[in-house]
N, C-alpha and C positions, 0 to 999 in steps of 0.2 A: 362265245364263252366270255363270259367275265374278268377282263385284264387285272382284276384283284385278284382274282379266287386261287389258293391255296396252288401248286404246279405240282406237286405229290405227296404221297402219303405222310411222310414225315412232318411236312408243313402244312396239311392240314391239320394233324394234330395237336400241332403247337396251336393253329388258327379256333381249331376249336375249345380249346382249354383257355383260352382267353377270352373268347365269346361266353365262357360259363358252363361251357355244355357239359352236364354228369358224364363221370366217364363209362357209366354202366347204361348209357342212350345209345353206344352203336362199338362195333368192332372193324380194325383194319388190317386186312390181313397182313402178320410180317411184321405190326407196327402197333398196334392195339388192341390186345386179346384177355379182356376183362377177364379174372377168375376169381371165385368161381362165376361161369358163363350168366348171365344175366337172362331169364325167362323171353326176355324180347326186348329186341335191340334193330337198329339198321345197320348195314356194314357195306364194307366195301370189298370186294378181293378181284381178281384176277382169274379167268375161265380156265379151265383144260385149251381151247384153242385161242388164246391170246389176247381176248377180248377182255377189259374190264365192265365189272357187274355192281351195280349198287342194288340195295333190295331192303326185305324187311325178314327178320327173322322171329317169327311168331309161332307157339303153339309144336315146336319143334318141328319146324321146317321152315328153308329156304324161301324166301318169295322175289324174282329180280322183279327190279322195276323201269331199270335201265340197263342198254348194254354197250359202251363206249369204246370208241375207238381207239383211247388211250390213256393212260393214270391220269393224265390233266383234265380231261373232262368228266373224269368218275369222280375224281376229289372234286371239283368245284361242283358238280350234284349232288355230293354226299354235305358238303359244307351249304349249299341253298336249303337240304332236307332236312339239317339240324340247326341250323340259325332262321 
């Protein structure tokens, strides 16, 4: 993982609002829940069993694309996804 990249949700999103990134490009669960909900966006949230999930959400539905071991490496994937 990237010794830059963002260590949780919160500072990703400071990271990516400074990178420029619309805030209607993705949601964080807990942290960034664009309303109203945006047609398609990538986000980030947390599984039912513990595991963090990054993905795409299109077309109304879910898609993971990744499933992480822990909030630090879902934010530094969701911040490489959108910078």
């Amino acid at each position: 993982m990237d010794r830059d990249a963002p260590p949780d949700r919160w500072a990703v999103r400071t990271a990516l609002r400074a990178a420029g990134v619309a805030d209607g490009h993705y949601r964080i669960e807990g942290v960034h829940e664009p309303v109203p909900t945006p047609p398609d966006f990538l986000f980030l949230r947390q599984a039912p069993d513990g595991a963090w999930e990054t993905g795409a959400y299109e077309r109304g539905a879910h898609h993971v694309i990744g499933r992480h071991p822990d909030e630090a490496a879902a934010c530094a994937h969701l911040f490489r996804l959108l910078t």
